[in-house]
N, CA, C and O atoms as a Maestro MAE file, in Angstrom:
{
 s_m_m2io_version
 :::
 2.0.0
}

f_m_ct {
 s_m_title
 :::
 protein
 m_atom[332] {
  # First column is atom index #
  i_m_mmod_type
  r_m_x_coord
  r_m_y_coord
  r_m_z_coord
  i_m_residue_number
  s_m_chain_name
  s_m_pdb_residue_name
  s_m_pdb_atom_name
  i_m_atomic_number
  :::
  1 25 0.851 -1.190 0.000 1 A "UNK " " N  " 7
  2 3 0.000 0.000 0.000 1 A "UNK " " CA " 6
  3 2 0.889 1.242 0.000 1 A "UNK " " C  " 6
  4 15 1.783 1.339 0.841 1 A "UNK " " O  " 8
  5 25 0.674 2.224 -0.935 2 A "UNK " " N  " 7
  6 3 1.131 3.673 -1.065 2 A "UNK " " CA " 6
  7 2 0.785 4.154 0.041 2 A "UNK " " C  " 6
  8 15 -0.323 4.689 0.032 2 A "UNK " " O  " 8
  9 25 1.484 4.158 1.248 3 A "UNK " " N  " 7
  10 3 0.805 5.077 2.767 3 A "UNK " " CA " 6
  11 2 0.786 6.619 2.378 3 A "UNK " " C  " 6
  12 15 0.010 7.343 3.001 3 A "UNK " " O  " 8
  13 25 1.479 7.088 1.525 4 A "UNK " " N  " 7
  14 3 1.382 8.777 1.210 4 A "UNK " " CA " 6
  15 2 -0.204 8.885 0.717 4 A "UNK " " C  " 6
  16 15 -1.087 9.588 1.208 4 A "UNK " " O  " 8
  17 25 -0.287 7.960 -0.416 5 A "UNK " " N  " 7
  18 3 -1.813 8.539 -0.933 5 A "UNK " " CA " 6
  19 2 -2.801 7.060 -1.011 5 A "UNK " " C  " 6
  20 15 -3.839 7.185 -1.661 5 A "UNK " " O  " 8
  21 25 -2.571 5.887 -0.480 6 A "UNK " " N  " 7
  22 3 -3.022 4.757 -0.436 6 A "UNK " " CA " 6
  23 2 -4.114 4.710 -1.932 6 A "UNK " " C  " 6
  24 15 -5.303 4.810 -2.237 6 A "UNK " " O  " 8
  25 25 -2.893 4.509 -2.488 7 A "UNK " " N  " 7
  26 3 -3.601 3.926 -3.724 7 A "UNK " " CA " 6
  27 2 -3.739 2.809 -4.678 7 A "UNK " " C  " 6
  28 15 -4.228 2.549 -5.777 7 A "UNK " " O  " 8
  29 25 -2.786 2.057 -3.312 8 A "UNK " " N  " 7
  30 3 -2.557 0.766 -3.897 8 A "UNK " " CA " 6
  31 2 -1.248 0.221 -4.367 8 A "UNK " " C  " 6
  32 15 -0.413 1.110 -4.199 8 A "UNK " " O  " 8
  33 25 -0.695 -0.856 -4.884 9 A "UNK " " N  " 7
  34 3 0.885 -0.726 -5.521 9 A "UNK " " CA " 6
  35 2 1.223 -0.520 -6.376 9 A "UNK " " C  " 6
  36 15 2.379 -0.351 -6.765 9 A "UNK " " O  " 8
  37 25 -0.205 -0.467 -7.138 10 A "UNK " " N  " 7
  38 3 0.281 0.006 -9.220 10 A "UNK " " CA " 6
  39 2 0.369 1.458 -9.483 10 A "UNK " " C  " 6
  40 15 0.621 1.882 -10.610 10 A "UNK " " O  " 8
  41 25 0.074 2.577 -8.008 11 A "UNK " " N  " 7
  42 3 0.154 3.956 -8.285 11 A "UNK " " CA " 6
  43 2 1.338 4.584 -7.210 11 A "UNK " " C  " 6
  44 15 1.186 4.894 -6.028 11 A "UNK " " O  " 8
  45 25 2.859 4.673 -8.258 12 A "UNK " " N  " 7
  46 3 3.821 4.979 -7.362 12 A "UNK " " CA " 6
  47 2 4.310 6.656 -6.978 12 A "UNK " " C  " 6
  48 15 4.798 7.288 -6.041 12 A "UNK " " O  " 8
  49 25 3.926 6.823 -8.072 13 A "UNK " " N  " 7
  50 3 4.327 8.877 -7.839 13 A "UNK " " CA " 6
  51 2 2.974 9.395 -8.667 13 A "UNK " " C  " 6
  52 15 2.125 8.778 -9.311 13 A "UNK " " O  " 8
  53 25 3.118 10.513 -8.425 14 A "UNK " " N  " 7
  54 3 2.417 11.204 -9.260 14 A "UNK " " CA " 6
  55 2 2.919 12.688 -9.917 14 A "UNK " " C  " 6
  56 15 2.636 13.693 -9.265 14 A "UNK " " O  " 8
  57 25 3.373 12.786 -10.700 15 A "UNK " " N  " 7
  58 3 4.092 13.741 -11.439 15 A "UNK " " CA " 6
  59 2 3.004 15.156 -11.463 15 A "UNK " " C  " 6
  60 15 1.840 14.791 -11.631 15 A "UNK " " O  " 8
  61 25 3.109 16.190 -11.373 16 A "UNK " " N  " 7
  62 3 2.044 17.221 -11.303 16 A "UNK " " CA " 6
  63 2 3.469 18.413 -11.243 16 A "UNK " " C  " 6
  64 15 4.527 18.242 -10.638 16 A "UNK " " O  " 8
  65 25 3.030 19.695 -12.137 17 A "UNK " " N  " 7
  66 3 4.247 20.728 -12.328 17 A "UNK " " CA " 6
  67 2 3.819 21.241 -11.294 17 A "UNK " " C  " 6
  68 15 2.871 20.860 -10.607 17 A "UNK " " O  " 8
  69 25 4.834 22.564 -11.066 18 A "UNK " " N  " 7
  70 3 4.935 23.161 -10.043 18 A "UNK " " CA " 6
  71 2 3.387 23.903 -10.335 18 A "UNK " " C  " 6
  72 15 2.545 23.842 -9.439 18 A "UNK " " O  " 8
  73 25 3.191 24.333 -11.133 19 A "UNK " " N  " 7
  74 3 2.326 25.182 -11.591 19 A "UNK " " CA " 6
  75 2 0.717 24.529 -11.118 19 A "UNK " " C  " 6
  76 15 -0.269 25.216 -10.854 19 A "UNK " " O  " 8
  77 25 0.768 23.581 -11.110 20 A "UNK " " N  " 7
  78 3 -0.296 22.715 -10.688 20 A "UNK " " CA " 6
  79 2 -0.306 22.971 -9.425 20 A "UNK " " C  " 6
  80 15 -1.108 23.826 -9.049 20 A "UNK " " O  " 8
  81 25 0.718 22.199 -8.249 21 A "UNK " " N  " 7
  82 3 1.239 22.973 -7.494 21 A "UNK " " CA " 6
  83 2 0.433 24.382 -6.732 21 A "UNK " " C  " 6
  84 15 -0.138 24.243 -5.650 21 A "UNK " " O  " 8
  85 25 0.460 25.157 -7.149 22 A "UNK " " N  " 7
  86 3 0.471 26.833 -6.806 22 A "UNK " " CA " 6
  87 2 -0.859 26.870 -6.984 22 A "UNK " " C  " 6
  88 15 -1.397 27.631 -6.180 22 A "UNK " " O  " 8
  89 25 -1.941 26.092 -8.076 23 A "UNK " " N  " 7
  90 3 -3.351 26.072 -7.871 23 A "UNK " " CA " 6
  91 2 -3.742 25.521 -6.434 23 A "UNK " " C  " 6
  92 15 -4.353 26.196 -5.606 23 A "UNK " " O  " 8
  93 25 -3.328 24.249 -6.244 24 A "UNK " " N  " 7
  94 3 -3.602 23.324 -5.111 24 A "UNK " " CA " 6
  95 2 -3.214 24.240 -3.738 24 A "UNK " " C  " 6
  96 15 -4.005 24.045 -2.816 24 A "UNK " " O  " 8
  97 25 -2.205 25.139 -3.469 25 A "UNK " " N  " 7
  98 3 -2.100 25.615 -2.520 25 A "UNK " " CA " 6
  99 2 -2.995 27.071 -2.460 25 A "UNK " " C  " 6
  100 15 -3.359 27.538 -1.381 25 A "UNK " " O  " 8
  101 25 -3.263 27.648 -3.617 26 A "UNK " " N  " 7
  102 3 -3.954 28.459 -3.272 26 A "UNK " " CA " 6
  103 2 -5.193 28.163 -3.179 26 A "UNK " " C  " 6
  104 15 -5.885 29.134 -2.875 26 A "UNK " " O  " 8
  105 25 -6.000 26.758 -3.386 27 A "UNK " " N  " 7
  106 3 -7.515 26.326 -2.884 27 A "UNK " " CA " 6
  107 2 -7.168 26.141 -1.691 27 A "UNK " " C  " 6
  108 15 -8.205 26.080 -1.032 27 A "UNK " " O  " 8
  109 25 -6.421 26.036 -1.142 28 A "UNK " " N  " 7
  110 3 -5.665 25.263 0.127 28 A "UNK " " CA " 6
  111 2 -6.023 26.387 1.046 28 A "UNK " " C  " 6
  112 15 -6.479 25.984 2.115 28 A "UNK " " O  " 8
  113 25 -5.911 28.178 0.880 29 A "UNK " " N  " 7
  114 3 -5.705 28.958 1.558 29 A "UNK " " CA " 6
  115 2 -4.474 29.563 2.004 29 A "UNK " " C  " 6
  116 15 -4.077 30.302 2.906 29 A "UNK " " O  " 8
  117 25 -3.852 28.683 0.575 30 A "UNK " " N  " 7
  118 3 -2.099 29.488 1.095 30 A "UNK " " CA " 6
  119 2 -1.931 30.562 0.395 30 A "UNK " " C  " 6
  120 15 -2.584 30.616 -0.647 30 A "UNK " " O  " 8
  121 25 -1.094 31.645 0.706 31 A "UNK " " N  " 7
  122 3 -0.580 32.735 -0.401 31 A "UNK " " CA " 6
  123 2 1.226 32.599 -0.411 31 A "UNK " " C  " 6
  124 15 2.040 32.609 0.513 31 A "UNK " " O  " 8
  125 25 1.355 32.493 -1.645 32 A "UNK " " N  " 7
  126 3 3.026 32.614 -2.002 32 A "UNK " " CA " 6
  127 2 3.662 33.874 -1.494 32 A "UNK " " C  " 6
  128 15 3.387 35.050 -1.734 32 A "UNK " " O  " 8
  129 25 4.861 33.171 -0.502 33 A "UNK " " N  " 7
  130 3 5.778 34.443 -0.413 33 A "UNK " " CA " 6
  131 2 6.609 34.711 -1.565 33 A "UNK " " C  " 6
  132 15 7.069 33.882 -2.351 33 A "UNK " " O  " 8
  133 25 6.751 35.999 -1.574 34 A "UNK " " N  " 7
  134 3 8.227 36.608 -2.605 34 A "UNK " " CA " 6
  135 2 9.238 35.831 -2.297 34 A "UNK " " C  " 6
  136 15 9.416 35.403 -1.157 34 A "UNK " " O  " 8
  137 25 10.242 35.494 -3.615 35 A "UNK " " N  " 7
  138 3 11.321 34.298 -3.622 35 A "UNK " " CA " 6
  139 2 12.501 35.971 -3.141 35 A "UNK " " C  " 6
  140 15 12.534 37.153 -3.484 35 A "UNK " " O  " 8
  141 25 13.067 35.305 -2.450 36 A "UNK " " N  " 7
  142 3 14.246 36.576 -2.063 36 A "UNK " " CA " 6
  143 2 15.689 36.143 -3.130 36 A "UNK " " C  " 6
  144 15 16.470 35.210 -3.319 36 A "UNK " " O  " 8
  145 25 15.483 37.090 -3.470 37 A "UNK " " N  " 7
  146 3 16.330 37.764 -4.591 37 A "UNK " " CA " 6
  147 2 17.904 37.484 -4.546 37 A "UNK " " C  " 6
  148 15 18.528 37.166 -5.558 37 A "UNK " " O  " 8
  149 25 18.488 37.627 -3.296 38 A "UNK " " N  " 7
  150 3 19.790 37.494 -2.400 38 A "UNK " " CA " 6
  151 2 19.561 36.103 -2.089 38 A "UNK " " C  " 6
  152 15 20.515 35.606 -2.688 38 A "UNK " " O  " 8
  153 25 19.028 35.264 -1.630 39 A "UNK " " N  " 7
  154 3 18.824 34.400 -1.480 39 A "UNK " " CA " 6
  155 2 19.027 33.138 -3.176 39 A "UNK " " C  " 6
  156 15 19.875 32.246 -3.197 39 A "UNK " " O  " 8
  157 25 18.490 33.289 -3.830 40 A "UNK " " N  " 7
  158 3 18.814 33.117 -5.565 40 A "UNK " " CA " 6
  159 2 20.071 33.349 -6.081 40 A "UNK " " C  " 6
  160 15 20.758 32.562 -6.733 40 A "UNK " " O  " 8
  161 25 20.365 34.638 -5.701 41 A "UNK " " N  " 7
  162 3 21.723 35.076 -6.226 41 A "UNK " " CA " 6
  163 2 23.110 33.981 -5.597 41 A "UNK " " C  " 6
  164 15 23.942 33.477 -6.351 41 A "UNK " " O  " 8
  165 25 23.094 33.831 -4.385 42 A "UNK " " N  " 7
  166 3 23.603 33.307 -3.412 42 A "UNK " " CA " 6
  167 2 23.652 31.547 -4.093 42 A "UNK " " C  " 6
  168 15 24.756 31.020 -3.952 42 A "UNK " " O  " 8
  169 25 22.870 30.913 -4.591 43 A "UNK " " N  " 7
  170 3 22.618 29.797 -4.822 43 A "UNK " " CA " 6
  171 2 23.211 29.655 -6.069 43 A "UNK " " C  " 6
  172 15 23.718 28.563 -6.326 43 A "UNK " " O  " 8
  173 25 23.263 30.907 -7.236 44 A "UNK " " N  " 7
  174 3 23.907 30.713 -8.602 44 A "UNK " " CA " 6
  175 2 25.161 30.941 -8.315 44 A "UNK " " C  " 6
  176 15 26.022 30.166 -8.731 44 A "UNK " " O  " 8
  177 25 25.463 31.965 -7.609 45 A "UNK " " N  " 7
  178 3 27.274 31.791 -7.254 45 A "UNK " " CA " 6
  179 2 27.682 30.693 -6.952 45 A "UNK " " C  " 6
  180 15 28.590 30.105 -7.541 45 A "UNK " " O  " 8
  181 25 26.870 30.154 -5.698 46 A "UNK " " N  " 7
  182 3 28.131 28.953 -4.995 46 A "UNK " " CA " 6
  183 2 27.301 27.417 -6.277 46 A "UNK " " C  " 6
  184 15 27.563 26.266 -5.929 46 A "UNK " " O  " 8
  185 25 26.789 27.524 -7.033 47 A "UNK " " N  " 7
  186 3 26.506 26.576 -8.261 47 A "UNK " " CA " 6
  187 2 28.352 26.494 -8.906 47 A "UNK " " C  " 6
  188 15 29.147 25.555 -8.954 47 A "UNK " " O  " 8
  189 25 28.464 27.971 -9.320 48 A "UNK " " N  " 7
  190 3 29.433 28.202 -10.271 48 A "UNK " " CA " 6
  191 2 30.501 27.873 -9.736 48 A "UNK " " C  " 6
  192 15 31.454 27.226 -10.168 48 A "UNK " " O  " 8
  193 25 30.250 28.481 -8.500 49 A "UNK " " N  " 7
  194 3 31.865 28.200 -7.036 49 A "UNK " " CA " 6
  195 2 32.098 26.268 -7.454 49 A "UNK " " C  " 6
  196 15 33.020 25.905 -8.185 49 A "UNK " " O  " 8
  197 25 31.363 25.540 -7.002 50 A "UNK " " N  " 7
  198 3 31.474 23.983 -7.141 50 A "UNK " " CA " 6
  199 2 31.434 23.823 -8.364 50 A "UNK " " C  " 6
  200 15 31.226 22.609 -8.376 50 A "UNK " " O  " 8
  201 25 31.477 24.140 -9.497 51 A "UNK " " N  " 7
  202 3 31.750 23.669 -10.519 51 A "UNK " " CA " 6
  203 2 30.921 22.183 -10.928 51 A "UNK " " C  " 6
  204 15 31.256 21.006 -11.056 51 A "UNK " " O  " 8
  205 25 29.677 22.954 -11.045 52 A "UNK " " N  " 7
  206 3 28.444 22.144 -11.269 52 A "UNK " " CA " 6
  207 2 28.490 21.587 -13.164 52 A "UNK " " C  " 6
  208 15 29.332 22.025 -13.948 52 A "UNK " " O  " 8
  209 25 27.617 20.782 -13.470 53 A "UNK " " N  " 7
  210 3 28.020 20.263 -14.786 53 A "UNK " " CA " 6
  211 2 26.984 21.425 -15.353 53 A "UNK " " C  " 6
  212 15 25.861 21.723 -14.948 53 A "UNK " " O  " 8
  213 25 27.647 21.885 -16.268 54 A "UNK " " N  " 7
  214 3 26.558 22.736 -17.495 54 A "UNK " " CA " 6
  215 2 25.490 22.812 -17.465 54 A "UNK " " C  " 6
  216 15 24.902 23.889 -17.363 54 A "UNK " " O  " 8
  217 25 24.904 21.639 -17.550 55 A "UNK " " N  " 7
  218 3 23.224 21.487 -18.258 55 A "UNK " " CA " 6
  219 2 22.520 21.018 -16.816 55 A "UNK " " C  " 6
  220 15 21.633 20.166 -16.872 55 A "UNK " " O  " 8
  221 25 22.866 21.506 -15.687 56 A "UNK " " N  " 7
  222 3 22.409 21.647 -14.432 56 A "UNK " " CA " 6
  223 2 21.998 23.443 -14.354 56 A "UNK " " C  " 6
  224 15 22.810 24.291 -14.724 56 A "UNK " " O  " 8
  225 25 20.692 23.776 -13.842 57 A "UNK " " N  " 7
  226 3 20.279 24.901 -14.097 57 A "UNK " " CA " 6
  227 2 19.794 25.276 -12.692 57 A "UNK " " C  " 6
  228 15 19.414 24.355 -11.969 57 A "UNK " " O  " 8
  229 25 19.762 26.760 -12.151 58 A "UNK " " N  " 7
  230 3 19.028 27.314 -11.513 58 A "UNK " " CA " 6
  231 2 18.511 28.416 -11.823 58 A "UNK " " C  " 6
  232 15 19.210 29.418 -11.972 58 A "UNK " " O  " 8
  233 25 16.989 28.427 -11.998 59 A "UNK " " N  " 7
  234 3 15.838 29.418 -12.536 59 A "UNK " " CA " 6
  235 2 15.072 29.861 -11.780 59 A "UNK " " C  " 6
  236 15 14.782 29.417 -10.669 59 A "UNK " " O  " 8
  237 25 14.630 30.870 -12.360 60 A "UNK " " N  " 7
  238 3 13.325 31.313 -11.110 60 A "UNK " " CA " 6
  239 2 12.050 31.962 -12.552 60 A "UNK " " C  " 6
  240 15 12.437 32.566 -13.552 60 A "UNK " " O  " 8
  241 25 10.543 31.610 -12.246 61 A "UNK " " N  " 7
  242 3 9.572 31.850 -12.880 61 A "UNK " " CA " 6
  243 2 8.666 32.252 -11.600 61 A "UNK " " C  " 6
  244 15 8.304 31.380 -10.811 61 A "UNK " " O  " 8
  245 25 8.338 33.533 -11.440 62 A "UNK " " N  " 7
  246 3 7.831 34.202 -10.773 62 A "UNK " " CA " 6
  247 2 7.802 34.290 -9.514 62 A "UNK " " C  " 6
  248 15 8.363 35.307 -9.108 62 A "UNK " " O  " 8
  249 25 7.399 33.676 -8.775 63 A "UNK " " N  " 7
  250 3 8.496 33.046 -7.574 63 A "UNK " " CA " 6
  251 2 8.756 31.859 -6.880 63 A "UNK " " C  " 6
  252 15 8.800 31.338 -5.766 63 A "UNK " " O  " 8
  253 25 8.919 31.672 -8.184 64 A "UNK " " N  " 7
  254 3 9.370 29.865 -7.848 64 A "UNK " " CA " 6
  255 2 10.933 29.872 -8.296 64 A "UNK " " C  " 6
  256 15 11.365 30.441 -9.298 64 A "UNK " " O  " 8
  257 25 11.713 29.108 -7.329 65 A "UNK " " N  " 7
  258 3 12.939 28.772 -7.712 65 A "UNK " " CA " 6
  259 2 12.724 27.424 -8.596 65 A "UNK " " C  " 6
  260 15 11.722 26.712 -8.652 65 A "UNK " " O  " 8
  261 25 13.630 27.325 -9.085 66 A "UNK " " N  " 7
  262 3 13.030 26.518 -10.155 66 A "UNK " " CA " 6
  263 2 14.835 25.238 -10.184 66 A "UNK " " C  " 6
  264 15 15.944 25.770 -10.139 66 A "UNK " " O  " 8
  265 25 14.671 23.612 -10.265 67 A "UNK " " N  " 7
  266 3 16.199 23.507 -10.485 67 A "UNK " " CA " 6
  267 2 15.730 22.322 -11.845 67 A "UNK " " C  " 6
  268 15 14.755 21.575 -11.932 67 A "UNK " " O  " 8
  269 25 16.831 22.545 -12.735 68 A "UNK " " N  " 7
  270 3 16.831 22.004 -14.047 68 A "UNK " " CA " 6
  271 2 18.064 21.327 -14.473 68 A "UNK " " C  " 6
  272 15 19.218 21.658 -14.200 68 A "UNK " " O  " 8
  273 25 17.545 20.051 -15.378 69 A "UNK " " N  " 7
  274 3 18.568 19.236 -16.003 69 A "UNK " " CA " 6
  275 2 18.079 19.372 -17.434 69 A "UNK " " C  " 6
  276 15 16.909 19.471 -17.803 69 A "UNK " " O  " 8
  277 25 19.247 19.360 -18.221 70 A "UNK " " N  " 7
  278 3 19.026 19.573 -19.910 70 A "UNK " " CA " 6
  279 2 17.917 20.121 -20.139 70 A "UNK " " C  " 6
  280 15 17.038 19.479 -20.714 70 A "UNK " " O  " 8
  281 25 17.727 21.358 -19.761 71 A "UNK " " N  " 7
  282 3 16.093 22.207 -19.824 71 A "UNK " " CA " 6
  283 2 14.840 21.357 -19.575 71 A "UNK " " C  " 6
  284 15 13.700 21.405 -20.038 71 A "UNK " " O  " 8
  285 25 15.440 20.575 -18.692 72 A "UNK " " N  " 7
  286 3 13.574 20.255 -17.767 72 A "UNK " " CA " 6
  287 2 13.637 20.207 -16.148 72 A "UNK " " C  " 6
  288 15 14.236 19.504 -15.334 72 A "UNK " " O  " 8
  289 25 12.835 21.166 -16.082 73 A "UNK " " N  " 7
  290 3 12.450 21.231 -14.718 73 A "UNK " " CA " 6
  291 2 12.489 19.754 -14.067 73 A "UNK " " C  " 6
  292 15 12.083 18.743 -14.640 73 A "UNK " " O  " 8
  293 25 13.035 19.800 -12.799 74 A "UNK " " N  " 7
  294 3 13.227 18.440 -11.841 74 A "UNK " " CA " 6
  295 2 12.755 18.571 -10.185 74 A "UNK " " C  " 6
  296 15 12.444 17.792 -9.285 74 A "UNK " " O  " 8
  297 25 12.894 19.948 -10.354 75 A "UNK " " N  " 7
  298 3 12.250 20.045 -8.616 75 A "UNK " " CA " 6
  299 2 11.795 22.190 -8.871 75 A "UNK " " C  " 6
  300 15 12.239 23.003 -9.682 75 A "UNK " " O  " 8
  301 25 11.081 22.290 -8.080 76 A "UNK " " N  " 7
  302 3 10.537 23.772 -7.753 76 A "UNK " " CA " 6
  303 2 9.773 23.699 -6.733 76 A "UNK " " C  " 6
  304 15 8.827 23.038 -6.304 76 A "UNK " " O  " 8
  305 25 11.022 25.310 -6.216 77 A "UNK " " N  " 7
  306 3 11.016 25.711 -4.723 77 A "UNK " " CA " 6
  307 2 10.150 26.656 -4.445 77 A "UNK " " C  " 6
  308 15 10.223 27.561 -5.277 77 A "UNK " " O  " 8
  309 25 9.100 26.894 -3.364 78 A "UNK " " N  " 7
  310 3 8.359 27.630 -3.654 78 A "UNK " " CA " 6
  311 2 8.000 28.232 -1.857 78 A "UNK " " C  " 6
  312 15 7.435 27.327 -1.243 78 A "UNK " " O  " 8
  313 25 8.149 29.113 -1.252 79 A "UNK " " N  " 7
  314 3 7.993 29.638 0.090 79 A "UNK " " CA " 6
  315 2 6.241 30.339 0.333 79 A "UNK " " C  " 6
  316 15 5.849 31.224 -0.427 79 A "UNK " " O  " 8
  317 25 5.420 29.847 1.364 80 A "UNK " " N  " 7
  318 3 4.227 29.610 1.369 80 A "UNK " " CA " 6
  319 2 3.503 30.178 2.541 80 A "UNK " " C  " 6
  320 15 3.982 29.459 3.418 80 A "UNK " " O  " 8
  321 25 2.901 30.760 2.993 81 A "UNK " " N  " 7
  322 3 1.964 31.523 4.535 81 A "UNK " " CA " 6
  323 2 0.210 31.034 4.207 81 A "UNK " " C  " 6
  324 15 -0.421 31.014 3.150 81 A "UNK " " O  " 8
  325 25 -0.191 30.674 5.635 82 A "UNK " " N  " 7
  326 3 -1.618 31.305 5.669 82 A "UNK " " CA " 6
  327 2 -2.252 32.293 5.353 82 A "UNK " " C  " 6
  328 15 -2.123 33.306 6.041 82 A "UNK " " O  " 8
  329 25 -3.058 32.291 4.303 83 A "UNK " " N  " 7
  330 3 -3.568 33.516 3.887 83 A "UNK " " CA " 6
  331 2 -4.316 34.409 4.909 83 A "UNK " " C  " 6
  332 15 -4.774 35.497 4.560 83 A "UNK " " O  " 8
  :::
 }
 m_bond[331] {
  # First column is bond index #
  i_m_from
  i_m_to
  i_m_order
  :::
  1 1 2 1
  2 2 3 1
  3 3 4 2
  4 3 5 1
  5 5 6 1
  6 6 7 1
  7 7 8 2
  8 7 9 1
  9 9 10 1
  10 10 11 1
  11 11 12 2
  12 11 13 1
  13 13 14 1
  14 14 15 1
  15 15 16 2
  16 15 17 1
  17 17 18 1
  18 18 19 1
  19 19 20 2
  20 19 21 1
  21 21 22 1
  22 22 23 1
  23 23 24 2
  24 23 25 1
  25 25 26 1
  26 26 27 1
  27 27 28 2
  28 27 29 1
  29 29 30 1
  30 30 31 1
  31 31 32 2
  32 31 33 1
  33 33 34 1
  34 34 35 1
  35 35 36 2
  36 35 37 1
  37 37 38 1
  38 38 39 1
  39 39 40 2
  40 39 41 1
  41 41 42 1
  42 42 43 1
  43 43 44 2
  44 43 45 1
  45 45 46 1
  46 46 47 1
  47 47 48 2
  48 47 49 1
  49 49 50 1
  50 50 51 1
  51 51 52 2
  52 51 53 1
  53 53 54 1
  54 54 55 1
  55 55 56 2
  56 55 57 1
  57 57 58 1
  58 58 59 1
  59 59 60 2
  60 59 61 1
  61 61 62 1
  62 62 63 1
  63 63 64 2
  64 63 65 1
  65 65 66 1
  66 66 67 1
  67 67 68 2
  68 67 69 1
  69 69 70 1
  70 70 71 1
  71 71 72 2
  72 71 73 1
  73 73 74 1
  74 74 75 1
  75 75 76 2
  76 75 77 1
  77 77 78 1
  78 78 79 1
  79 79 80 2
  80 79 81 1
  81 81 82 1
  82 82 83 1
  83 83 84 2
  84 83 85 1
  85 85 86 1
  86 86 87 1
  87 87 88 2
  88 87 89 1
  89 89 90 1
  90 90 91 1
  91 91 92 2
  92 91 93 1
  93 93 94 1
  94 94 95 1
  95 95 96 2
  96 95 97 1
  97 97 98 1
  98 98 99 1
  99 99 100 2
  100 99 101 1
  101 101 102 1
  102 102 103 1
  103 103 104 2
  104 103 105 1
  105 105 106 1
  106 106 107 1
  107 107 108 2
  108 107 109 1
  109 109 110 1
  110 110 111 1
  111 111 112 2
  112 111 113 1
  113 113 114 1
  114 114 115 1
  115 115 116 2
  116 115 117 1
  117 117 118 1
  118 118 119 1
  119 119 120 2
  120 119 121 1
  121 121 122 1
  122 122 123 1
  123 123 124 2
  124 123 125 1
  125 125 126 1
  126 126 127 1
  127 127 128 2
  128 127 129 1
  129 129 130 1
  130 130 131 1
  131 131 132 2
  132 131 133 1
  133 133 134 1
  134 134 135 1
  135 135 136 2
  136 135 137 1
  137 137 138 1
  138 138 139 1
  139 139 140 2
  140 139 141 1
  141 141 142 1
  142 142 143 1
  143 143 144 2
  144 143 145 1
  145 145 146 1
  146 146 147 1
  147 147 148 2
  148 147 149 1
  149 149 150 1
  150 150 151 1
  151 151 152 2
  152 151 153 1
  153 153 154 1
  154 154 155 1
  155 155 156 2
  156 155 157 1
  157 157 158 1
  158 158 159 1
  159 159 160 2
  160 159 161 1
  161 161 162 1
  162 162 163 1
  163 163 164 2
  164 163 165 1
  165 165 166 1
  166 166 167 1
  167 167 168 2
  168 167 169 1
  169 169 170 1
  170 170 171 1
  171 171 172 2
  172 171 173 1
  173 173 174 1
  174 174 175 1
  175 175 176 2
  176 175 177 1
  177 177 178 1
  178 178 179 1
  179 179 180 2
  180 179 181 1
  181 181 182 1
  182 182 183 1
  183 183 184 2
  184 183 185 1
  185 185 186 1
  186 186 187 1
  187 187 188 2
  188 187 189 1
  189 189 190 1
  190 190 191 1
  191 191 192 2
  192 191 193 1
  193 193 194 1
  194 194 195 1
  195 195 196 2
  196 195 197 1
  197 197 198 1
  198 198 199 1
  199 199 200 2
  200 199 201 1
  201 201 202 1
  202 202 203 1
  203 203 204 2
  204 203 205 1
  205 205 206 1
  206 206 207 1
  207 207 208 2
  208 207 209 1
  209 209 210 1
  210 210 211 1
  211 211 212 2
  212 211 213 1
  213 213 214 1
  214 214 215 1
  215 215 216 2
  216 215 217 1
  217 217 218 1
  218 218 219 1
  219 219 220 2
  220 219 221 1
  221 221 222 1
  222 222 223 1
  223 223 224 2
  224 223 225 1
  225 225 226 1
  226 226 227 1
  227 227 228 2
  228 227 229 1
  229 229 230 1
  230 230 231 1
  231 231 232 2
  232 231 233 1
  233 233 234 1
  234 234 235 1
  235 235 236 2
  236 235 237 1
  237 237 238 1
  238 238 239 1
  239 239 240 2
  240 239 241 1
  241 241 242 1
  242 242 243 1
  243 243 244 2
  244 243 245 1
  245 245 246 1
  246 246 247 1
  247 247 248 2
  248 247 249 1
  249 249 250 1
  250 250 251 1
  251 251 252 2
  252 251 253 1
  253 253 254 1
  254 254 255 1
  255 255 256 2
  256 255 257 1
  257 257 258 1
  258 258 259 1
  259 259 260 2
  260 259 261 1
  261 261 262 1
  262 262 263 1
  263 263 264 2
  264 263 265 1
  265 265 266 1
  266 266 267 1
  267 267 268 2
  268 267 269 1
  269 269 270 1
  270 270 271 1
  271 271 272 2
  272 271 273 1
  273 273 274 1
  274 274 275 1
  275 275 276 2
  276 275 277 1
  277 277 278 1
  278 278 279 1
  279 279 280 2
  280 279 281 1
  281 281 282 1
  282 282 283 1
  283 283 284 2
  284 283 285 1
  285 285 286 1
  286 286 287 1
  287 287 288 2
  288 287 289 1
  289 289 290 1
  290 290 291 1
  291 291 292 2
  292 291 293 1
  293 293 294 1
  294 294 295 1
  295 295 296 2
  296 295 297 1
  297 297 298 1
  298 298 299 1
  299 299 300 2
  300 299 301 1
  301 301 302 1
  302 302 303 1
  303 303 304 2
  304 303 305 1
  305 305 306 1
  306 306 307 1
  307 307 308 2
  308 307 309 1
  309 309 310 1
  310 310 311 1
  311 311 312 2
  312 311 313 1
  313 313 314 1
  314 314 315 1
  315 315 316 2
  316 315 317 1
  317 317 318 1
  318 318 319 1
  319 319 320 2
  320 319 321 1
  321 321 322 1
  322 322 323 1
  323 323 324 2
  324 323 325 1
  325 325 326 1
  326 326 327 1
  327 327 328 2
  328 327 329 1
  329 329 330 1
  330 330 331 1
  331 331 332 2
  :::
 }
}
């Protein structure tokens, strides 16, 4: 049994974009905080500092941090409050 969403053993993840995401929390009653700016900046330096492979990405789309392999999104970061 899937204990996250008990759906049985033939349903193992469920893939849904961030963007999907940001609907579900705002029925939820959440409102998105602002992604801090310094905070982003801070994360592309020390990327470059370690000498990360190329086609490893850090993005941001409105305020979502966003992290990418060969231009596809793989995870997005997103900071969240009670409305």
């Amino acid at each position: 049994m899937n204990v996250v969403a008990c759906e049985g053993l033939e349903r193992v993840e469920r893939p849904e974009t961030y963007k999907q995401w940001q609907v579900r929390y705002h029925r939820a009653g959440f409102k998105q905080v602002p992604l801090d700016q310094e905070l982003l900046k801070r994360v592309k330096i020390m990327l470059k500092a370690m000498d990360y492979h190329d086609d490893f990405r850090i993005d941001e789309d409105g305020e979502w941090m966003l992290q990418g392999w060969k231009g596809r999104i793989i995870f997005g970061l997103a900071f969240w409050k009670p409305a």
